[in-house]
MIMARDO-40628 format. One line per 3 residues: number of its first residue (from 0); for each residue z, x, y of C-alpha. Coordinates in nm, 2 decimals. Each point is the difference from the previous one (the first is absolute). Layout:
BEGIN
NUM = Z:X:Y  ...
//
This chain:
BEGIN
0 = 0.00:0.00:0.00  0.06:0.28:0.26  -0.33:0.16:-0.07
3 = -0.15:-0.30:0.08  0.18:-0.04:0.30  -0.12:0.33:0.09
6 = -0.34:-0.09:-0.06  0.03:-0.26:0.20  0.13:0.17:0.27
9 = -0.21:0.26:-0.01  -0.31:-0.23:0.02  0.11:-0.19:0.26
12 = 0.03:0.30:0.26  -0.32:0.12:-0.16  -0.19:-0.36:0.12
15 = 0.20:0.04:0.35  -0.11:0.31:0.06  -0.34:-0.10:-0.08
18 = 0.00:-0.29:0.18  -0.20:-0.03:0.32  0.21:0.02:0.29
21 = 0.03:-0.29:0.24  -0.04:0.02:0.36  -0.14:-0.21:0.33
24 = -0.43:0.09:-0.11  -0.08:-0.24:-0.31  -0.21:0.15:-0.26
27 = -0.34:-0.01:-0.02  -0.12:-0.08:-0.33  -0.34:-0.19:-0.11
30 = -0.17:-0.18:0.30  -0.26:-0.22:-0.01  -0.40:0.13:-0.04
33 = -0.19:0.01:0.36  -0.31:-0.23:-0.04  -0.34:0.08:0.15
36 = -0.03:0.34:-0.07  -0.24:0.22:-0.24  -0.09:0.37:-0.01
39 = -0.31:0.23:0.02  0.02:0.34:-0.15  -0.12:0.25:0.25
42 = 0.05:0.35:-0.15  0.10:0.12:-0.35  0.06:0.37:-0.10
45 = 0.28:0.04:0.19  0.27:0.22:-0.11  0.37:-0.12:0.11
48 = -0.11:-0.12:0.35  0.23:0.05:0.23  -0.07:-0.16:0.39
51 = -0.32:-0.08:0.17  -0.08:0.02:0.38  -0.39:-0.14:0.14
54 = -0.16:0.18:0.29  -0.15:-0.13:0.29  -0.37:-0.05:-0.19
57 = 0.14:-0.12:-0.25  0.02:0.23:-0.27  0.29:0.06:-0.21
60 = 0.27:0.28:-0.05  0.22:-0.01:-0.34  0.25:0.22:-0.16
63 = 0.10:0.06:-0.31  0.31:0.14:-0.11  -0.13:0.29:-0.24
66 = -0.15:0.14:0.34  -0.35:-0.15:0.08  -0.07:-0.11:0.37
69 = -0.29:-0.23:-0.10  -0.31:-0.10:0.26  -0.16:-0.36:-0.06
72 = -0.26:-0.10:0.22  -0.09:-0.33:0.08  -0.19:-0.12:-0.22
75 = -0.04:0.23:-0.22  0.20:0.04:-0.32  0.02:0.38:-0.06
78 = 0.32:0.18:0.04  0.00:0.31:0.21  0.28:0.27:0.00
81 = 0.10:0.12:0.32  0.10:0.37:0.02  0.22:0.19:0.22
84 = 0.35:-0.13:-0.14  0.30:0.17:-0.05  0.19:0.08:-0.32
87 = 0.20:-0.29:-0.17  0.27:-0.03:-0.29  -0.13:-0.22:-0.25
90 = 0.19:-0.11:-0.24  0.17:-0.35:-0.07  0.02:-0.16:0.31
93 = -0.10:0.27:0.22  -0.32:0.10:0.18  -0.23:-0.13:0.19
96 = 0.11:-0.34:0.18  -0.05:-0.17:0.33  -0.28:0.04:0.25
99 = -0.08:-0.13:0.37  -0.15:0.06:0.28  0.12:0.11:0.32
102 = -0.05:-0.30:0.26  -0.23:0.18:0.28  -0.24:0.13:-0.35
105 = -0.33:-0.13:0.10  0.10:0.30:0.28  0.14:0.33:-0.23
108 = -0.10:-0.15:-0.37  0.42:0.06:-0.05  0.09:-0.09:-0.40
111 = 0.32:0.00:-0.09  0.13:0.05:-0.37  0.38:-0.01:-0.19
114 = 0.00:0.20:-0.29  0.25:0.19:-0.25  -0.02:0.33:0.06
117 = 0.23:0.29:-0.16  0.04:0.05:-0.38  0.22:-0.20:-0.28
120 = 0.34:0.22:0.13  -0.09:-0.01:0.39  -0.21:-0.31:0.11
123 = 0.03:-0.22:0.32  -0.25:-0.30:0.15  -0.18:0.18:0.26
126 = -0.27:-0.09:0.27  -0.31:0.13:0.16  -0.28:-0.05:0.12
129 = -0.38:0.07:0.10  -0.32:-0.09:0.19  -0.25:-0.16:-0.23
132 = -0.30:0.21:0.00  -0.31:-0.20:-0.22  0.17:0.06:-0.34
135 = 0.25:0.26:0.10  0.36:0.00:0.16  0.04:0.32:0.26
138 = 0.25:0.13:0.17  0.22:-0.15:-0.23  0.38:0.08:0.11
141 = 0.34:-0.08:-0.13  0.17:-0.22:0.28  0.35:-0.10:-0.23
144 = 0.19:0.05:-0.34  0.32:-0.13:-0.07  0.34:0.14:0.08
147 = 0.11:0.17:-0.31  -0.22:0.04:-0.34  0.09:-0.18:-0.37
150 = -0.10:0.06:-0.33  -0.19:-0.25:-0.25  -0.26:-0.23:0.04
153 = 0.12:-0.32:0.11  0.04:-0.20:0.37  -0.19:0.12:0.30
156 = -0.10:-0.31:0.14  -0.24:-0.01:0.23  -0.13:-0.19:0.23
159 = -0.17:0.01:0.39  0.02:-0.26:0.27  -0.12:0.08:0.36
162 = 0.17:-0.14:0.24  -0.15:-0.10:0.40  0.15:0.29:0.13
165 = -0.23:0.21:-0.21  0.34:0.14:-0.21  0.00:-0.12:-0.34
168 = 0.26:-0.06:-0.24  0.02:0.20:-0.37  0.16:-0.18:-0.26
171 = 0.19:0.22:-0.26  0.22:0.01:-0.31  0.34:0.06:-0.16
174 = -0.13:0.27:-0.17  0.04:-0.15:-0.41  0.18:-0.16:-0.25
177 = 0.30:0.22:-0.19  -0.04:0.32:0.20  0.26:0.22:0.16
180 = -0.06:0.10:0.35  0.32:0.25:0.09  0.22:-0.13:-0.24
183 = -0.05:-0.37:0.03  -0.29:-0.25:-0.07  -0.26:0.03:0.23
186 = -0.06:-0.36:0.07  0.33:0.02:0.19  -0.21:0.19:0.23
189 = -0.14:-0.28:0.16  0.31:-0.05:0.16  0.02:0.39:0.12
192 = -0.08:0.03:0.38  -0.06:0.35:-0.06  -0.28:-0.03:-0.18
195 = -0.35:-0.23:-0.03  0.06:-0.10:-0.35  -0.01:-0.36:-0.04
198 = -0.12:-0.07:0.37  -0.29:-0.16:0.21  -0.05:0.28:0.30
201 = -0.18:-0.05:0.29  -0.24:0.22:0.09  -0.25:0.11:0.32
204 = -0.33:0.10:-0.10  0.11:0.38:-0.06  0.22:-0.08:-0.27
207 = 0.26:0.05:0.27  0.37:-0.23:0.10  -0.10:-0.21:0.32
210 = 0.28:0.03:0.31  0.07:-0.40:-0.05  0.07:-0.01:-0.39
213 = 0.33:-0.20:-0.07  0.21:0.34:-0.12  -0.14:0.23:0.19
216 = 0.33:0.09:0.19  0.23:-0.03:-0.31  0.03:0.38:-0.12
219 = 0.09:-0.18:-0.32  -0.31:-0.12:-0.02  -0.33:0.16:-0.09
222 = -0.25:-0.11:0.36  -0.26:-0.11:-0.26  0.21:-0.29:-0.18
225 = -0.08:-0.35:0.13  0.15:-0.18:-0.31  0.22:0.09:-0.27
228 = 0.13:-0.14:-0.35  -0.32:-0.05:-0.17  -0.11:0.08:-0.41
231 = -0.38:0.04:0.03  -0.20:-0.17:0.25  -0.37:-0.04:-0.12
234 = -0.14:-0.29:0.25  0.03:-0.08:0.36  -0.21:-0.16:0.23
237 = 0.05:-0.12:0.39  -0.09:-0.35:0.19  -0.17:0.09:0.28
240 = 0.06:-0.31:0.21  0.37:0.02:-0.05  0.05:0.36:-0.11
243 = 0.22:-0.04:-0.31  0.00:0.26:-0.24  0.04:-0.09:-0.37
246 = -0.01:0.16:-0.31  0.04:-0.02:-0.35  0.23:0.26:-0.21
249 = 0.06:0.07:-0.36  0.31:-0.10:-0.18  0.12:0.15:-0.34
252 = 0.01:-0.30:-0.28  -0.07:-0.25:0.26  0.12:0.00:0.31
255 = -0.30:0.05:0.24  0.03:-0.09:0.31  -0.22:-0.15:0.33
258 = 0.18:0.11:0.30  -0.08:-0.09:0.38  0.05:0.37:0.15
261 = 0.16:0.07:0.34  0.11:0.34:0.13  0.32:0.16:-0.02
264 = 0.10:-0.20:-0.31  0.16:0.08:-0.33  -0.20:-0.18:-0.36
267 = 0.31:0.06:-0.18  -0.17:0.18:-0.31  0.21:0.05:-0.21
270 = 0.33:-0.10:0.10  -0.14:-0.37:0.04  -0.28:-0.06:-0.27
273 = -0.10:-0.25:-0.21  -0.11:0.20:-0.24  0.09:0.11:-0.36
276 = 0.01:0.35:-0.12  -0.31:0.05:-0.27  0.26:0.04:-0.26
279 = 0.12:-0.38:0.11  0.33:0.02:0.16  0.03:-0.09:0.33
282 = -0.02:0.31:0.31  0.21:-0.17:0.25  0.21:-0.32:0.00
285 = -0.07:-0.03:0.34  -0.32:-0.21:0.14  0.12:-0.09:0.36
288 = 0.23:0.23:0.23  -0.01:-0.05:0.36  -0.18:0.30:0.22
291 = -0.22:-0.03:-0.29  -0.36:-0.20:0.04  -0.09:-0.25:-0.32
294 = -0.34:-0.01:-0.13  -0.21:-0.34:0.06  -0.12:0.01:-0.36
297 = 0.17:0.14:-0.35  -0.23:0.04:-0.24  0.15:-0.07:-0.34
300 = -0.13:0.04:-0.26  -0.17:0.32:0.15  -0.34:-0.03:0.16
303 = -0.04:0.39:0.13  -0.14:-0.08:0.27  -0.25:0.25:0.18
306 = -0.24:-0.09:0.25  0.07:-0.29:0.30  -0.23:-0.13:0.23
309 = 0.02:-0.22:0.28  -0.25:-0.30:0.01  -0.21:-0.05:0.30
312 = -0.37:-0.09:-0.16  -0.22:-0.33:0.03  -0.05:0.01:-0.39
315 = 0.25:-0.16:-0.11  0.13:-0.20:0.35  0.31:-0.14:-0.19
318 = 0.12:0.33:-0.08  0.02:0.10:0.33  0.32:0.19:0.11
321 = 0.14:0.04:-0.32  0.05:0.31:-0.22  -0.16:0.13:-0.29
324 = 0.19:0.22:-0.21  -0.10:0.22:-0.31  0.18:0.01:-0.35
327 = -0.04:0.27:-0.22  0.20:-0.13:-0.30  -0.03:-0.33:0.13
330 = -0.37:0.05:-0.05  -0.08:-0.25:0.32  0.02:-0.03:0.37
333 = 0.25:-0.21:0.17  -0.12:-0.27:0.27  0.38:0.00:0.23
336 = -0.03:-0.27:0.24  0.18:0.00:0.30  0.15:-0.14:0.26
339 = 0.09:0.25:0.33  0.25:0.25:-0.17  0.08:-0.20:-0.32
342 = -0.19:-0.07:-0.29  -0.07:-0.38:-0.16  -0.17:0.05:-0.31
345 = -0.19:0.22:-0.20  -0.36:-0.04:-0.23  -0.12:0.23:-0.27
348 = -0.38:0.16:-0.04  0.03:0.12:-0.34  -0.26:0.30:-0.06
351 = 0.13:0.10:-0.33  0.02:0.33:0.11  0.22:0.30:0.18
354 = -0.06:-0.07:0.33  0.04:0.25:0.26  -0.14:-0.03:0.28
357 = -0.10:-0.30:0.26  -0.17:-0.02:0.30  -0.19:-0.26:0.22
360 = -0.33:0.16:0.07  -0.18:0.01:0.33  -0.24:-0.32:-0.18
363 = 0.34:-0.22:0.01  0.01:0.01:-0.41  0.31:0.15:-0.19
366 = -0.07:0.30:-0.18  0.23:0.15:-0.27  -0.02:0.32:-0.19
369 = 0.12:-0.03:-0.42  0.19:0.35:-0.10  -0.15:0.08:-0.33
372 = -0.19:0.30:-0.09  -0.32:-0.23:-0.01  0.13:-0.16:0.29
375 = -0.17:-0.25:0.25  -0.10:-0.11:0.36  0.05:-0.37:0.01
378 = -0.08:-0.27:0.25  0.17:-0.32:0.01  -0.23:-0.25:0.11
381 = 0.02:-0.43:0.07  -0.12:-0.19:-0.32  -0.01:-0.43:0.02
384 = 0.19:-0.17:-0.17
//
């Protein structure tokens, strides 16, 4: 009888522990399908696309994470490697990543990349940048790395947004699951001042901390940091009417989150989470604490999102002003409807595979980008019913 009691009792702190945590944010779960919608496959033979960026004429820049810079003209279906980029660390979830262009391009042909650079005991998300040349980068400089280097393979965001000031903001992250980063775990970085693990920074077009940033006369504060407490952000997007800044960051087993983004505040990651560790118990019991911002959306059971763009086109009228957000091992992109700051529903577009990337492209359709190593270019276009 008492080893069955013990059983018992050892279950029952087992399911607690496994339990998903409440808090004020409701989880997301299934939501309904979005209606109206098909797709057109663009591009195949892509390997592990990372980000895409159109020019002014129309042609196409995309990355993909084993290090390819790739040209598509409009048009025209052939992929064409750009030379003149730097070194990268490729390996798991490093190399090459985001790319965009500077806002005055159509002036100095300005491209800016993220990438992992460094090797499997040294590496750090890193930025640079070039003047497009026909099919070549040149001049290509380093403009930023992160504060201090890691080891492994895992978490380094990242994402670019430019903001009307012509600084841009650089979204980075924690720096990986289960490793030890001066004799704690690393993720707890993210709450570190002193460093830019587990931050969005702000950025001028140097790769340098602008004289208004939130922190910038905090010596406790690195000048970069404009937000803190965040895992690994992978989307974010800006209204231009209103000038909200969202994005879209990975949780660990479920707990990825939609936050609205203002400067100067802490995410919580990971003293307030939602999420689980991958082994199932839970990393914080804490979801809410005040000083700490809570995410518009959970995401539970995990979608990974990557990719989130802002809708503006006359394709698909009733989608306008809402966002689109990618899954990876939700295999879908999420149609978040909203309302001003808060959100009031929520549609999937299941693809049936990773999705990476999305963007509204200059036609007004959505475009997405599959990470496979046969990946895609995909357009989301209006079907009737």
């Amino acid at each position: 009888m008492k080893n069955r009691y013990s059983i018992c009792l050892l279950f029952g702190i087992i399911l607690s522990a496994c339990a998903m945590p409440e808090g004020p944010v409701p989880l997301s779960g299934e939501v309904p399908e979005a209606e109206g919608w098909g797709t057109e496959v663009v591009l195949t033979g892509l390997e592990h696309p990372w980000s895409m960026v159109w020019l002014p004429n129309g042609d196409m820049l995309i990355t993909e994470r084993p290090g390819r810079l790739l040209l598509v003209e409009r048009d025209d279906e052939e992929l064409k490697p750009i030379s003149g980029l730097p070194e990268y660390f490729v390996s798991g979830q490093g190399g090459l990543l985001d790319v965009s262009l500077h806002p005055d391009f159509e002036e100095n042909n300005l491209v800016y990349l993220t990438y992992a650079s460094g090797d499997e005991d040294a590496n750090r998300t890193t930025v640079g940048r070039g003047i497009l040349q026909d099919q070549e980068l040149i001049e290509f400089e380093e403009i930023f790395r992160v504060s201090d280097d890691k080891h492994d393979d895992q978490h380094f965001g990242s994402r670019m947004q430019w903001l009307p000031d012509g600084t841009f903001l650089l979204t980075l992250a924690d720096g990986g699951n289960y490793l030890r980063f001066e004799g704690r775990w690393i993720r707890e970085q993210a709450q570190n001042p002193g460093t830019h693990l587990g931050k969005v920074l702000r950025l001028t077009a140097d790769g340098k901390a602008p004289d208004d940033n939130p922190f910038v006369d905090d010596d406790q504060y690195l000048p970069e940091i404009w937000s803190m407490g965040h895992r690994n952000i992978q989307g974010i997007t800006r209204e231009d009417e209103s000038g909200r800044i969202w994005t879209n960051e990975h949780g660990s087993r479920g707990g990825g989150e939609l936050n609205l983004m203002k400067p100067g505040e802490n995410y919580g990651w990971p003293i307030t989470t939602y999420s689980r560790e991958y082994h199932y118990t839970r990393i914080s019991s804490i979801t809410s604490k005040p000083g700490m911002v809570d995410p518009k959306v959970v995401w539970t059971p995990a979608q990974a999102p990557s990719g989130l763009a802002y809708y503006t086109g006359d394709k698909f009228p009733e989608w306008q002003g809402n966002l689109f957000s990618g899954g990876l091992v939700g295999e879908q992109v999420r149609r978040i409807i909203l309302d001003g700051e808060s959100v009031i529903g929520e549609e999937a577009l299941h693809i049936g595979q990773r999705v990476r990337d999305v963007h509204q492209g200059p036609d007004g359709y959505l475009y997405i980008l599959t990470d496979h190593e046969d990946g895609e270019l995909i357009r989301i276009v209006p079907i009737d019913q």
